[in-house]
N, C-alpha and C positions, 0 to 999 in steps of 0.2 A: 513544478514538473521538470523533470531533466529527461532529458529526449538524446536520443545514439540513431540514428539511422531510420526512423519510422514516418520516412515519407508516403509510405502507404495507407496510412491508417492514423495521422496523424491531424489529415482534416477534422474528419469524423469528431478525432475526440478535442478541439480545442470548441468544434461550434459545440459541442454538449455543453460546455462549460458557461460559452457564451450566451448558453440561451435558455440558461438558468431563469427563473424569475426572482430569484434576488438576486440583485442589480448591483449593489453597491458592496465592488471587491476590487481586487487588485489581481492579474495572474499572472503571478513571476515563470519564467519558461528559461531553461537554460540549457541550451545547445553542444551538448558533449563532444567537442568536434566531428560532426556526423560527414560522413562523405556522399551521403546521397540528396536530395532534394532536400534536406526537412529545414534549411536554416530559409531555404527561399519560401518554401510556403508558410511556414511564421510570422517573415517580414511581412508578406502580404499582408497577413490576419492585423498584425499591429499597425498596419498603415491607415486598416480599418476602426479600429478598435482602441482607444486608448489606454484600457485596463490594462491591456497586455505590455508588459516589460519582460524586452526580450536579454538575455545575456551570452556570450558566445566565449566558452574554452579553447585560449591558443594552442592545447595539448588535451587527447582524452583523460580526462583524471576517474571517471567513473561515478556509478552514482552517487558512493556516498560522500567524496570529497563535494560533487557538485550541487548535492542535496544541501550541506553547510554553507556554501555560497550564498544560496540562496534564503537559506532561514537566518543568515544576519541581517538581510534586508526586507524581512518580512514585514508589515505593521501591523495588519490587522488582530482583533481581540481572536480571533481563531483560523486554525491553519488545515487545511484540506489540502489533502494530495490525489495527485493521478496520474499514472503512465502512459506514456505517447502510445499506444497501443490497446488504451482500454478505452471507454466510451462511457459517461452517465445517460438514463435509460430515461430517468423521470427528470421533467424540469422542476421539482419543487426542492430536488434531493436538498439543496445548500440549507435553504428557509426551513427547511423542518429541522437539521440537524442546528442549523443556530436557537432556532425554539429550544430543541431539549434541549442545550447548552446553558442557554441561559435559563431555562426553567429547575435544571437539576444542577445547582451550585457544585455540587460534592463528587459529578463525573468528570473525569478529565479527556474521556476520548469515546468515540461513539459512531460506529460502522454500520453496514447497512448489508441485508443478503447480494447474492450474483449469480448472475447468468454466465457461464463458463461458454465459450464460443472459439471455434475452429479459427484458423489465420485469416481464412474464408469468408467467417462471418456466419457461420453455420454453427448453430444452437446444440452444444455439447451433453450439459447436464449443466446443475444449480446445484448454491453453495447455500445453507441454512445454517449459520453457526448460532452458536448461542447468545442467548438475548440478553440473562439477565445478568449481572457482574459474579454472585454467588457462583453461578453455572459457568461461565468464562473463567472464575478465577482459580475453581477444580480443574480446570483442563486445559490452562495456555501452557504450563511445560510441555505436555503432548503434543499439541499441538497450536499451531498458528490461528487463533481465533479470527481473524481477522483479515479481508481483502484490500489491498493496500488503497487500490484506488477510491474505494467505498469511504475512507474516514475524515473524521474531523475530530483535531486535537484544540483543547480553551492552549491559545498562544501562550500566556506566561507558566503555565507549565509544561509547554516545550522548553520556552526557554531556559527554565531553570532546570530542567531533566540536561541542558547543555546541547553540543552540535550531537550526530550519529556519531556513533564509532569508527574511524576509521578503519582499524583492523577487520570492520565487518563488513567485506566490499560486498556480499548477496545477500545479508541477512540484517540488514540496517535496520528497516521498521521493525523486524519481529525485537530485538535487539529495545530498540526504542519504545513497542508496548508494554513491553515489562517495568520498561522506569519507569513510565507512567500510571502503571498500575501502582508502583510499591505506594503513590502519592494520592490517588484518589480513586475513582471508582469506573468502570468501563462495562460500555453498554452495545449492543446491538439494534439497531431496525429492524423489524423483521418485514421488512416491503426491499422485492428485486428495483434497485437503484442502478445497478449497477454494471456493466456486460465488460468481463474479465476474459481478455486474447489468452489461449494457450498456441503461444508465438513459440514454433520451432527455432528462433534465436533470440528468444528472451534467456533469463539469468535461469530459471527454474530448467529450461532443458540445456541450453551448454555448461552450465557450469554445477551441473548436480552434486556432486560427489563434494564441492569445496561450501557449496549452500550447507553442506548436511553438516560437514566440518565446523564450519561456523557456528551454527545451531545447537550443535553438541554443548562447544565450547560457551553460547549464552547461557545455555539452561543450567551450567557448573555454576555460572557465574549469580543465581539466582534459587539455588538449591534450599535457599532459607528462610525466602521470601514466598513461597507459593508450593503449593501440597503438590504429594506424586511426583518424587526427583524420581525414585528408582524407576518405576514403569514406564514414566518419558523418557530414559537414558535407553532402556531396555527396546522401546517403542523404536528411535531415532536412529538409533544401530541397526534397527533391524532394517529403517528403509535407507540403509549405505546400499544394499543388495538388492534394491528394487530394478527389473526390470524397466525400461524406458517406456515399455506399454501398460505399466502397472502404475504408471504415478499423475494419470489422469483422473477420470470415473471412478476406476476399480481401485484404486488407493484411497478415495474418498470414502466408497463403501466401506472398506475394509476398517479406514479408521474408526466409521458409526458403530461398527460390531464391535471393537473392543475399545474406544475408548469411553 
């Protein structure tokens, strides 16, 4: 997890973590120089908690630089991620997703649905992406199959997929599901795990127009590896012009009707 300022909502989601019923992890947390509360309630947690290894950036580098920090020091045989600002929902989420993991040799990453929730904490709408990799793998140019906090990637092929992209400071994971696809096979849950902030200062609302950029430029970068370049390019352009009220709910709809 790399964490920027979510002393609000930062509790919440490290006890989700902890109070998993698989037990045996490690949760690397690194501190993007936040200028609000979030480095002192961390410390707390870890003075609690041993699992917790905390790390703190003398300068903000941003998530993806700080994302690679962290996944050189990772050990465990699988990698879950989750934003200071979202929350896991079920305590079994980890234990299931290492079951399939280890039960399906041939997937390399595997998500779970979400509950989409105001800064508030107020119940927005739910995300149902597709379950089976056939169906995900017709439609991640279009779109982002996948909720970040929701996944879990088998470790050595992150590793070998390499660190994120630098170049891709909003669009890192989507960026990072495609390596991982060209390598093996990607799955969905289809059980709400998961409760995903649509945070008025997350990356998705201040930095829209550079996410879309980025995105654009992934999907060029993958044009030969997965079906539907044209109608994803066609698609992704067209939400450069989305209103800021259209890229919640109604932009989910919108994608169900035509993608």
């Amino acid at each position: 997890m790399s964490t920027h300022n979510d002393a609000l909502y930062i509790s919440k989601c490290i006890e989700s973590v902890l109070n998993q019923t698989l037990t045996n992890f490690e949760y690397l947390i690194i501190n993007d120089k936040s200028t609000d509360d979030t480095q002192d309630i961390v410390t707390q947690y870890k003075k609690r908690d041993n699992r917790i290894r905390l790390y703190n950036n003398g300068n903000n580098l941003g998530v993806t630089a700080s994302l690679n920090k962290l996944l050189v020091r990772a050990k465990g045989d699988f990698i879950a991620r989750i934003d200071g600002d979202d929350y896991w929902t079920d305590r079994n989420k980890l234990k299931i997703q290492v079951d399939f993991l280890k039960k399906n040799i041939h997937y390399s990453l595997v998500g779970t649905w979400a509950k989409v929730i105001s800064e508030h904490g107020d119940y927005l709408f739910s995300l149902e992406y597709p379950v089976k990799d056939s169906v995900i793998r017709s439609r991640l140019l279009r779109e982002n199959c996948f909720i970040t906090s929701s996944v879990m990637i088998r470790g050595i092929d992150m590793r070998r997929a390499g660190n994120f992209n630098i170049t891709n400071r909003t669009a890192q994971d989507y960026d990072m599901w495609l390596m991982l696809g060209r390598r093996r096979l990607l799955a969905n849950i289809p059980k709400f795990m998961v409760n995903y902030r649509q945070n008025p200062k997350g990356i998705s609302q201040t930095k829209y127009s550079q996410q879309i950029a980025d995105t654009v430029r992934i999907i060029k970068q993958n044009k030969n590896h997965y079906p539907g370049y044209t109608s994803a390019m066609i698609l992704w352009n067209i939400r450069r012009y989305y209103p800021s009220w259209l890229r919640g709910k109604l932009s989910f709809k919108f994608k169900k009707v035509f993608i």
